[in-house]
LUMFISE-707761 format. One record per residue (C-alpha): x, y, z. Coordinates in steps of 0.5 Angstrom, whole numbers, plus 500, padded with zeros to 3 digits. Example, Ala and Ser with C-alpha at 12.3 -4.5 7.8 and 13.67 -1.06 7.14 Angstrom:
2
525491516 527498514 
This chain:
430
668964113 668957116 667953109 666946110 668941105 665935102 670931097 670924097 675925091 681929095 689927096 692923097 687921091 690924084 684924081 682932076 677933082 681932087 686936084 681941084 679942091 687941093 689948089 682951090 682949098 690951099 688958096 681959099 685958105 690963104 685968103 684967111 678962110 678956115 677951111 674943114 674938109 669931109 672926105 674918106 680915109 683912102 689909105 696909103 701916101 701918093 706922092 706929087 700932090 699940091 702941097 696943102 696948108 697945116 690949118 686945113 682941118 680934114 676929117 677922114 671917115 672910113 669909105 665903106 665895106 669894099 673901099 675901106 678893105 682896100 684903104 686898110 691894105 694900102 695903110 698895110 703896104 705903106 706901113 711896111 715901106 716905112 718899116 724898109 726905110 727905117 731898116 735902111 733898105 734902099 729899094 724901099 718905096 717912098 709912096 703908095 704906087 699909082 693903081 695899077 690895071 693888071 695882075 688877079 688883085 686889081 682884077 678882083 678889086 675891078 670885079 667887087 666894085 663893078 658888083 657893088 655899083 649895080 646896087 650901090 647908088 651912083 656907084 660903089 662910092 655910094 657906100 661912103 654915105 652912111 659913115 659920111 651923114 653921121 661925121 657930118 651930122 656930128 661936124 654941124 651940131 658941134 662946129 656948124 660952118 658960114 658955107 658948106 660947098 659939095 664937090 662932085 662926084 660922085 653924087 653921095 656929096 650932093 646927097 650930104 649937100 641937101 642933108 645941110 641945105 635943110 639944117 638951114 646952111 648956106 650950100 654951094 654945089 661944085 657939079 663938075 659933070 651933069 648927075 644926069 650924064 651920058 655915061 650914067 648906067 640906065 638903071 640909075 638915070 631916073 634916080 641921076 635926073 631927081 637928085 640933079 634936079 634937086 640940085 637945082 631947085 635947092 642950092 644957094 649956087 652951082 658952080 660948072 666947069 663949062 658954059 655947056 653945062 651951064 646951060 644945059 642946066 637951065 635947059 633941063 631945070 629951068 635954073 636961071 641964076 645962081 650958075 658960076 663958070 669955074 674951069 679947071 686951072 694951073 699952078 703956073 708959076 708954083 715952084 716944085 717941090 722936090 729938085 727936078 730929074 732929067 726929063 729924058 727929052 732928047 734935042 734933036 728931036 720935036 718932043 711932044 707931051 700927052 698928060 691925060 686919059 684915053 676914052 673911047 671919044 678920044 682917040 689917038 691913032 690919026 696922031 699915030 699914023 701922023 708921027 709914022 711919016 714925021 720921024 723927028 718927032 717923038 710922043 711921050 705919053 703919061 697915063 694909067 691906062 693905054 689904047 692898044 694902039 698905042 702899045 704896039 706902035 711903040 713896039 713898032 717904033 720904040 723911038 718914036 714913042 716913050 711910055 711913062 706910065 702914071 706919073 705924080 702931078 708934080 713930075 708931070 708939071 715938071 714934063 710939061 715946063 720942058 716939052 716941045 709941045 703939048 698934045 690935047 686930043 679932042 672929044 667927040 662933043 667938040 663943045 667940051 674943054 677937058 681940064 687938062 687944056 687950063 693945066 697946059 696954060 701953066 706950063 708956057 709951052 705951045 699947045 697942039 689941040 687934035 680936033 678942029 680949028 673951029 671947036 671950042 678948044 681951037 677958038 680958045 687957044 686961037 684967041 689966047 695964042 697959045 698954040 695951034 689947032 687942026 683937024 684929028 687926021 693923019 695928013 693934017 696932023 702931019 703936015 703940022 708937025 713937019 712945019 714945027 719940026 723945020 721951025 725948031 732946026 730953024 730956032 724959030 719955034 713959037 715965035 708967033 705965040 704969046 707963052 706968057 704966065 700973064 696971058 692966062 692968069 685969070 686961069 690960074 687956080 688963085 684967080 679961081 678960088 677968089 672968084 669962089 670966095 665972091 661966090 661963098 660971100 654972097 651965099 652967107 649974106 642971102 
């Protein structure tokens, strides 16, 4: 089939969901689909992102007035990087660096785009729209694909979806969370419910990354069938590109690992006060952006905790392959399964989940033994850290689990894409 792709969020962005469609399009693509993609044209390189196939055709459009000015100075910073390789300077960078949350220019950045998205529907991504409906208005008169599938968000893929839904196209929407969701602004929750709605009056198929959602949307609109669970996957057994440095992991230590976000429904300070009464254990934190929290714990016990910042999706694998353990802190909503948890499948190595035993998470991982579960509180995280940091002096860490890459395959984004692939064949021949 010819499958056309509408990702605004796709590489070089490393954001989950353009990891999502990088490993869903490259294993699609392997199955013999042509695959085209629509996205924006983000500007600059990210290194560390899945390695994509030379066959994907991708149409990059400009992003809009504010995106586009920024995709115009990461091309600008990229250019001159490559200039200092050519001229043989050593500190040259190799690629565009992760976002960064301080300094005037991000401070502007924040200020224009939190401006536009109280105009801009659902956000200032909404800008995209324009320049997108007429690259695809062009890509269906002139190479009309079998199947057009949305990635959202942000919801102007949605809006793109229904404009190729009535040029009489087969169309898949890949809703990650509900258009309509607890953190959509009040002034666009009317405008989120219509177009979720449509959503779910006018797609072929609807593609979900819980069961919650699921049913949510056929709660909220009645949409009884034509609803795939798809999660989040791994890579699992797919070699990394580059060779691998030195993790930094120190052996006698209990080295745990959080990939990830912090939100305000996720929080890390019963962990903190937890790793204050296990000395032998050490939190090694990859994220953009920290709770204040845990920025002066790690000043108050720098070897306690090591801040690593951004790191590229590749490194960050690399990590996970080699720690003691992997932390997942819950949400509020203990019905959740953040993405993350099905990359942690990938790694092999044991799973802590903070939250409860009972939650969606701790049922899973009980299920699969893949890791352990307790409550997100200091005693109960202590006490499980004690007992891990005595069964590794004692070589007998893990013993219970089942760390195989066999036990999780069915999460594996392979497994994933053939099961898109069924869906994308029953929608053509409707």
């Amino acid at each position: 089939m010819h499958i056309l792709l509408i990702a605004y969020e796709f590489p070089p962005s490393p954001s989950p969901q353009s990891l999502r469609w990088a490993y869903l399009a490259r294993h699609l693509a392997e199955q013999g689909h042509r695959i085209s993609v629509l996205t924006i044209h983000l500007g600059g390189e990210v290194a560390g992102l899945p390695w994509l196939p030379s066959t994907l055709e991708v149409h990059r459009t400009f992003a809009g007035p504010i995106r586009g000015s920024l995709a115009a100075l990461r091309d600008r910073r990229h250019r001159r990087a490559r200039e200092m390789v050519t001229a043989g300077d050593a500190s040259a960078p190799t690629s565009t660096p992760a976002h960064s949350r301080q300094g005037w220019k991000q401070a502007l950045s924040d200020m224009l785009q939190g401006a536009a998205a109280k105009i801009l529907f659902p956000d200032v991504r909404g800008e995209w729209f324009p320049w997108a409906r007429r690259r695809l208005e062009a890509l269906l008169a002139t190479d009309a694909p079998d199947v057009v599938i949305t990635s959202h968000e942000p919801a102007t893929t949605l809006e793109l979806g229904l404009l190729a839904k009535r040029r009489g196209l087969p169309w898949i929407a890949d809703l990650g969370d509900p258009v309509l969701a607890p953190y959509t602004p009040a002034r666009w929750r009317r405008r989120a419910w219509r177009l979720e709605r449509q959503v779910a009056e006018h797609a072929d198929h609807i593609l979900v990354t819980t069961q919650a959602a699921e049913e949510l949307l056929q709660d909220r609109h009645d949409r009884k069938h034509g609803i795939s669970v798809i999660t989040q996957g791994h890579a699992g057994e797919t070699p990394l590109r580059r060779e691998s440095t030195s993790d930094g992991y120190l052996p006698g230590r209990l080295e745990l690992l959080y990939t990830g976000s912090f939100y305000s429904f996720r929080r890390p300070e019963a962990l903190l006060d937890a790793l204050r009464e296990v000395p032998l254990a050490r939190l090694n934190v990859a994220a953009v952006t920290l709770p204040q929290s845990i920025v002066d714990f790690a000043r108050e016990f720098p070897e306690q905790v090591r801040l690593l910042g951004f790191l590229p999706h590749t490194d960050a694998l690399r990590l996970q392959r080699s720690a003691d353990l992997l932390v997942n802190i819950g949400n509020a909503d203990p019905s959740q399964v953040p993405g993350k948890i099905y990359e942690y499948l990938g790694a092999c190595r044991p799973i802590l989940h903070i939250g409860g035993k009972d939650d969606a998470i701790g049922g899973f991982l009980s299920r699969l033994q893949r890791g352990w579960s307790c409550d997100n509180r200091s005693d109960s995280i202590a006490s499980h850290l004690r007992g891990l940091v005595a069964n590794k002096q004692a070589g007998r860490f893990a013993d219970s689990l089942d760390l195989s890459l066999d036990a999780v395959s069915e999460w594996h984004w392979r497994s994933l894409a053939s099961r898109v692939d069924v869906v994308a064949r029953s929608v053509r021949t409707a």
